[in-house]
C-alpha positions in Angstrom: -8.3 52.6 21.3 -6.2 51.1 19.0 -6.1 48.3 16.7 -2.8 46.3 15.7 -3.1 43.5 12.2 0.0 41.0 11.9 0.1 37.4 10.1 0.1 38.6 6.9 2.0 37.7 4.3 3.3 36.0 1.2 1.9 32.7 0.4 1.0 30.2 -3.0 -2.2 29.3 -4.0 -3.8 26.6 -1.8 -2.1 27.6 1.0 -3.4 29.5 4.5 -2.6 32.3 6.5 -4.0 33.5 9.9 -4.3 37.4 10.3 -4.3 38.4 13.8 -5.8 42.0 15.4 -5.1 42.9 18.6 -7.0 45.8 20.9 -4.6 47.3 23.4 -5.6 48.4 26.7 -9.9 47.0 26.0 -11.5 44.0 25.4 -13.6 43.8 21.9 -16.4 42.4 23.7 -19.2 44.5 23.0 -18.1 46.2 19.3 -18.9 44.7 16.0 -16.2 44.1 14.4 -15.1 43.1 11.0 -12.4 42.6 8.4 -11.9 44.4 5.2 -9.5 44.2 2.2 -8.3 46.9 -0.3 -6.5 46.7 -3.1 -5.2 49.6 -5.2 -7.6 51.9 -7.0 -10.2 50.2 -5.1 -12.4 50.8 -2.1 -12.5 48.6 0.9 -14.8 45.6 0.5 -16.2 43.7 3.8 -14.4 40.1 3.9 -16.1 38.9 7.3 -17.9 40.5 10.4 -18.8 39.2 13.3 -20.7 41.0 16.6 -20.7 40.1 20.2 -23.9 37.9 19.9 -21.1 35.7 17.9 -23.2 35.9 14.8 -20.5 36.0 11.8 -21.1 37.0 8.1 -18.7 36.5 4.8 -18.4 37.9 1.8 -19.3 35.0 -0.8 -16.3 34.7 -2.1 -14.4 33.5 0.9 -17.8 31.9 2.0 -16.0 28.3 3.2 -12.7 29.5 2.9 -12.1 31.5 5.7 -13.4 31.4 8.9 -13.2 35.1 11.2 -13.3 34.8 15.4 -12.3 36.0 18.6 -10.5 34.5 21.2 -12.0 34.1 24.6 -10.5 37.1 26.1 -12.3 38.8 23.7 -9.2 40.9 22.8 -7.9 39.4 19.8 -9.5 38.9 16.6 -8.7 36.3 13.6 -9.2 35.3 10.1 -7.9 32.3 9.3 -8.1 31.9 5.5 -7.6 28.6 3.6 -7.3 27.5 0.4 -6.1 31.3 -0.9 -6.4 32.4 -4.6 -4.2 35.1 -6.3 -7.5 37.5 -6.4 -7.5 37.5 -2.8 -4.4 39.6 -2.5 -4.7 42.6 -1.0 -4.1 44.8 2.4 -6.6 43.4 5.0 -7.5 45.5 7.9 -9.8 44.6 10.6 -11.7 47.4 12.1 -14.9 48.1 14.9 -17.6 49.9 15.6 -19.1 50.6 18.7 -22.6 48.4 18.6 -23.2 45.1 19.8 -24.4 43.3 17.1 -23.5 43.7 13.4 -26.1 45.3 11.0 -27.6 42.1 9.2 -27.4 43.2 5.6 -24.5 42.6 3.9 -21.5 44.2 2.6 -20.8 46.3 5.5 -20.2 49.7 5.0 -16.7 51.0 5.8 -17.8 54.8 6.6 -20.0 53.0 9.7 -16.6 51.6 11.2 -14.8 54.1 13.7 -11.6 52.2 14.3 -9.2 50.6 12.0 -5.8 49.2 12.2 -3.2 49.9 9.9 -3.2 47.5 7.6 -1.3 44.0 7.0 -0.5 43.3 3.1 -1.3 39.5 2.3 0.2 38.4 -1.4 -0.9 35.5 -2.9 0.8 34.0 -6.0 -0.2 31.2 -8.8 
């Protein structure tokens, strides 16, 4: 089980980028998963989740901004995020856990995710 981030980047304010994570050799149809961000001397913060029921939740401050989903193999995940601001700059990492459906309450809690990818840097400058 493995997960792989790419799309990151370096990008102005205003502008978009679309982080891709990809599961190799399983489907992510039946894990919650999420994306996170961490920037240094800080913990990880849920950005977005979504479980197999296709219920998503967002942190409020990307809350119309970005937008996470799955394709329909349901072995690639996505955050597209528009309209980027210099305090969104950070390493994002998607991650999973194995349940269906994604606890309601919100942030998510890192320590309850069992597999993360490495980690795609996205830089965004005023």
């Amino acid at each position: 089980v493995q997960l792989v981030e790419s799309g990151g980047g370096s990008v102005q304010a205003g502008g978009s980028l679309r982080l891709s994570c990809t599961a190799s050799g399983y489907t992510l149809s039946t894990y919650c998963l999420g994306w996170f961000r961490q920037t240094p001397g800080k913990g990880r913060e849920g950005v977005a989740t979504t479980g197999s029921d296709g219920r998503v939740s967002y942190a409020d401050s990307v809350k119309g901004r970005f937008t996470i989903s799955r394709d329909s193999a349901k072995t690639t995940l996505y955050l597209q995020m528009n309209s980027l601001k210099p305090e969104d700059t950070a390493m994002y990492y998607c991650a999973a856990r194995t349940d269906l459906l994604c606890p309601p309450q919100w942030p998510p809690i890192p320590a309850h995710f069992g597999i993360w990818g490495q980690g795609t840097q996205v830089t965004v400058s005023s």
